[in-house]
C-alpha positions in Angstrom: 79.1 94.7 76.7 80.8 94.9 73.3 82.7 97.6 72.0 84.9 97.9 68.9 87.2 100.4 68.4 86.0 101.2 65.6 82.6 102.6 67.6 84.8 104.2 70.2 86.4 106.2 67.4 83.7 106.9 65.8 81.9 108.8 69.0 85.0 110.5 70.1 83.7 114.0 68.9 80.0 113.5 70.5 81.9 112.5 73.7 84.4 115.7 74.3 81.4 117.7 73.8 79.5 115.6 76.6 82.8 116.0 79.2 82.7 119.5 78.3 79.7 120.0 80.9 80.2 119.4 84.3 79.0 116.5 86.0 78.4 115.3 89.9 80.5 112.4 91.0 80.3 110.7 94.4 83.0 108.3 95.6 82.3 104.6 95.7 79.2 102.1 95.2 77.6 99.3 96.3 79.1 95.8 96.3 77.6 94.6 93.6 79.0 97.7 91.4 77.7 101.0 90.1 76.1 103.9 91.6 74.3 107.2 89.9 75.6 110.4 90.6 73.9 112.7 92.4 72.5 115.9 91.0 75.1 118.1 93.2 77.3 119.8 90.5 80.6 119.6 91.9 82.3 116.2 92.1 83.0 115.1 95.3 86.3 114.0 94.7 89.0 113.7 97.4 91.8 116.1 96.8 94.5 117.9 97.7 96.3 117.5 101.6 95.3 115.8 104.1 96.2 116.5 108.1 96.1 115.5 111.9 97.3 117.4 114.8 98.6 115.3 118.1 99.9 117.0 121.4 103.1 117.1 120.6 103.2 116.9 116.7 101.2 117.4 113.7 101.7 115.8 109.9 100.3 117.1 106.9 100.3 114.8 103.5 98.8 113.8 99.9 96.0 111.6 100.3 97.7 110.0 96.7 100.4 109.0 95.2 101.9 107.1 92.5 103.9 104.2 92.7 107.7 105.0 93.2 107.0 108.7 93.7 108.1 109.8 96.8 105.8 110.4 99.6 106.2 114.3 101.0 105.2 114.8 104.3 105.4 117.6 106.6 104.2 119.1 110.6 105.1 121.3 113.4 106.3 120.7 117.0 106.9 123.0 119.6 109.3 125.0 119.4 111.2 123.3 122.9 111.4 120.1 120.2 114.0 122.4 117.9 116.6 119.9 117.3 114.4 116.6 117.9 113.9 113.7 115.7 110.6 113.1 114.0 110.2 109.4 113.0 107.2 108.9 110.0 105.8 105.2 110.7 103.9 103.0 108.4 102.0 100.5 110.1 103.1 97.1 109.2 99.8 94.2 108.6 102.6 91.6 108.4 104.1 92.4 111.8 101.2 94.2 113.4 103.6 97.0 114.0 104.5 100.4 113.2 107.6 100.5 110.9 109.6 103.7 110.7 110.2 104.4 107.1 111.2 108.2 107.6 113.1 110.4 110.1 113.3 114.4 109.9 114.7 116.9 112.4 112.7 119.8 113.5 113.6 123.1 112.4 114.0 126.4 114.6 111.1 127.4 113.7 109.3 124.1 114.9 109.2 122.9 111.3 109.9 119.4 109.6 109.9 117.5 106.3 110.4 113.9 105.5 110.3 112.0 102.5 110.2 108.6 101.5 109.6 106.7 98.0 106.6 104.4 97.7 107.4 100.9 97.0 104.2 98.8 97.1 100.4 99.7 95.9 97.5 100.0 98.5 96.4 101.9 101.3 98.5 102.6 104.1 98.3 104.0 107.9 101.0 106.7 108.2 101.8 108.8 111.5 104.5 110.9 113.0 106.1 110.7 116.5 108.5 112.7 118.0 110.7 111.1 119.5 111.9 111.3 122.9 114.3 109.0 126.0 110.6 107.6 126.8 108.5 106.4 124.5 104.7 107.7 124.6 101.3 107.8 122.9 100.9 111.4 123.4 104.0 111.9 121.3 102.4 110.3 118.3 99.6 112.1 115.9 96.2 110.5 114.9 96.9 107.7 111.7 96.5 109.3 108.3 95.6 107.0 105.7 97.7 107.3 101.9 96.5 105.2 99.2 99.4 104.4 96.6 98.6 104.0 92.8 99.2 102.2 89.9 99.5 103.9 86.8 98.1 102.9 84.0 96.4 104.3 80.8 93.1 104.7 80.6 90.1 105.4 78.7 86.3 106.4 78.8 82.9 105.4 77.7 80.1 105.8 77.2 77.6 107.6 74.2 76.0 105.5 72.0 75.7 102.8 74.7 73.0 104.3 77.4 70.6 102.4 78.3 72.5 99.0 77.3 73.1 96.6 80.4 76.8 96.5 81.1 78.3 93.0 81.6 77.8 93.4 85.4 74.4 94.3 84.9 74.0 97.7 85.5 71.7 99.9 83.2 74.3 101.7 81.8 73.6 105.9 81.8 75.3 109.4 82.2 75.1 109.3 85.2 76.4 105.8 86.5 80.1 105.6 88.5 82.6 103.0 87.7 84.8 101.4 85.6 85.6 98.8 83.2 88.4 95.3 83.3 89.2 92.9 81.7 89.5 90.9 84.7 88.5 91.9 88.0 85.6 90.8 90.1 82.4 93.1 89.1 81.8 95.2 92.6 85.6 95.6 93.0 86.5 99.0 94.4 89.3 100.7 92.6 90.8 104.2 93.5 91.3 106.6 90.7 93.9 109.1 91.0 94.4 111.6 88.0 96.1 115.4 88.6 95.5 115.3 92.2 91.8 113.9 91.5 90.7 111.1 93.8 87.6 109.2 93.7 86.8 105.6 94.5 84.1 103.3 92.1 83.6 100.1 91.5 83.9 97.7 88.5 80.8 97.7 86.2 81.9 96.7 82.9 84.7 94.3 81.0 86.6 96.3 79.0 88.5 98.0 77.7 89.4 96.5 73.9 91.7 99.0 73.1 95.8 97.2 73.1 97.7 99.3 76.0 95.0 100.3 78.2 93.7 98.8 81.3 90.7 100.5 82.5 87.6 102.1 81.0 86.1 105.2 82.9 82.3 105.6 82.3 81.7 109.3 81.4 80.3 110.3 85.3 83.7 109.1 86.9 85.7 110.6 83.9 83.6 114.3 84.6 84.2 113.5 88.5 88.0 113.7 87.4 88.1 116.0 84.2 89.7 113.2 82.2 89.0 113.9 78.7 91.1 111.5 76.4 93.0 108.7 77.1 95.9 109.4 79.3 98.1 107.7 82.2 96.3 107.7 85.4 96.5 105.9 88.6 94.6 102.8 89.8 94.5 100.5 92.9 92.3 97.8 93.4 90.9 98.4 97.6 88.7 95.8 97.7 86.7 93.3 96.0 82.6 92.5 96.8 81.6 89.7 98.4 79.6 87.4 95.3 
């Protein structure tokens, strides 16, 4: 589907009006790209921390981040672990193995933190251990999974083209999740990451024209997010559909 700038500037004040109201949002789609919202009115995006609890240790982190931010984490132990190391492991595809990437020490009052800096895009398996003379399972906590982003700046369409089929043939309304590229597969999943704002939706459009921006947010994943203008987000592409 074609859009000039021209049009996109010229339906800028309609569409602040339309993101003024808000809208349901529900993360990702089917594989061959886009999804309506449902009628709930809260957006069920993923936000905020995200947690597991083992027998010996617990870890607590962002679900997001950005690429070359540094990745917080933090847990408990009990207090007999005062003094002990806690190792944060990413779990390596290449090797098949978990891959330390963090160490902290707990605090007295069975505390830790650990911090590392995100190097690479994608979705990763993160856990803590504590470590001990013996290594054990029961010393490790459950996987948490932390999607890294992208940024990049975006934008968002959308009045004066409903009920238009979008290039990946979707009918093209208010309430319909996804995004636009230039390039990737339609049905592509992509996580969206914008002020602690998480939602996943696939590629439904080509697009957008505008020089400097790589994605397009149709107006139900831009409510879903409370992006109103074009602004730097995050993006990862998770996975693309099977054509």
């Amino acid at each position: 589907m074609t859009r000039s700038l021209g049009q996109r500037t010229a339906l800028c004040a309609i569409v602040v009006a339309a993101l003024a109201v808000p809208a349901a949002a529900a993360a990702g789609g089917p594989s061959n790209g886009g999804a309506q919202a449902p009628d709930d009115p809260q957006p069920t995006t993923t936000q905020g921390m995200i947690s597991a609890s083992g027998s010996q240790v617990t870890i607590t982190a962002r679900a997001g981040t950005m690429l070359r931010k540094r990745v917080r984490v933090r847990g408990s132990a009990p207090a007999s672990a005062t003094g002990r190391t806690v190792a944060i492991q990413r779990f390596d595809d290449a090797t098949q193995s978990w891959q330390a990437v963090a160490n902290a020490t707990v605090a007295a009052d069975g505390t830790y933190r650990a911090r590392w800096r995100a190097r690479t895009v994608g979705q990763f398996r993160i856990r803590a251990v504590l470590l001990s003379s013996r290594a054990s399972a029961a010393n490790a906590t459950p996987e948490l999974s932390i999607t890294v982003h992208r940024p990049a700046v975006a934008t968002w369409y959308g009045p004066g083209f409903y009920g238009h089929r979008t290039a990946c043939g979707q009918k093209l309304t208010r309430r319909l999740l996804g995004v636009a590229h230039k390039t990737l597969p339609c049905g592509t999943e992509v996580a969206v990451l914008y002020h602690g704002r998480r939602i996943t939706v696939p590629v439904v459009d080509r697009g957008p024209f505008r020089r400097g921006t790589a994605y397009d947010l149709t107006v139900a994943t831009a409510q879903a997010l409370g992006f109103t203008h074009t602004a730097r987000l995050g993006a990862v592409r998770l996975r693309t559909a099977d054509r």
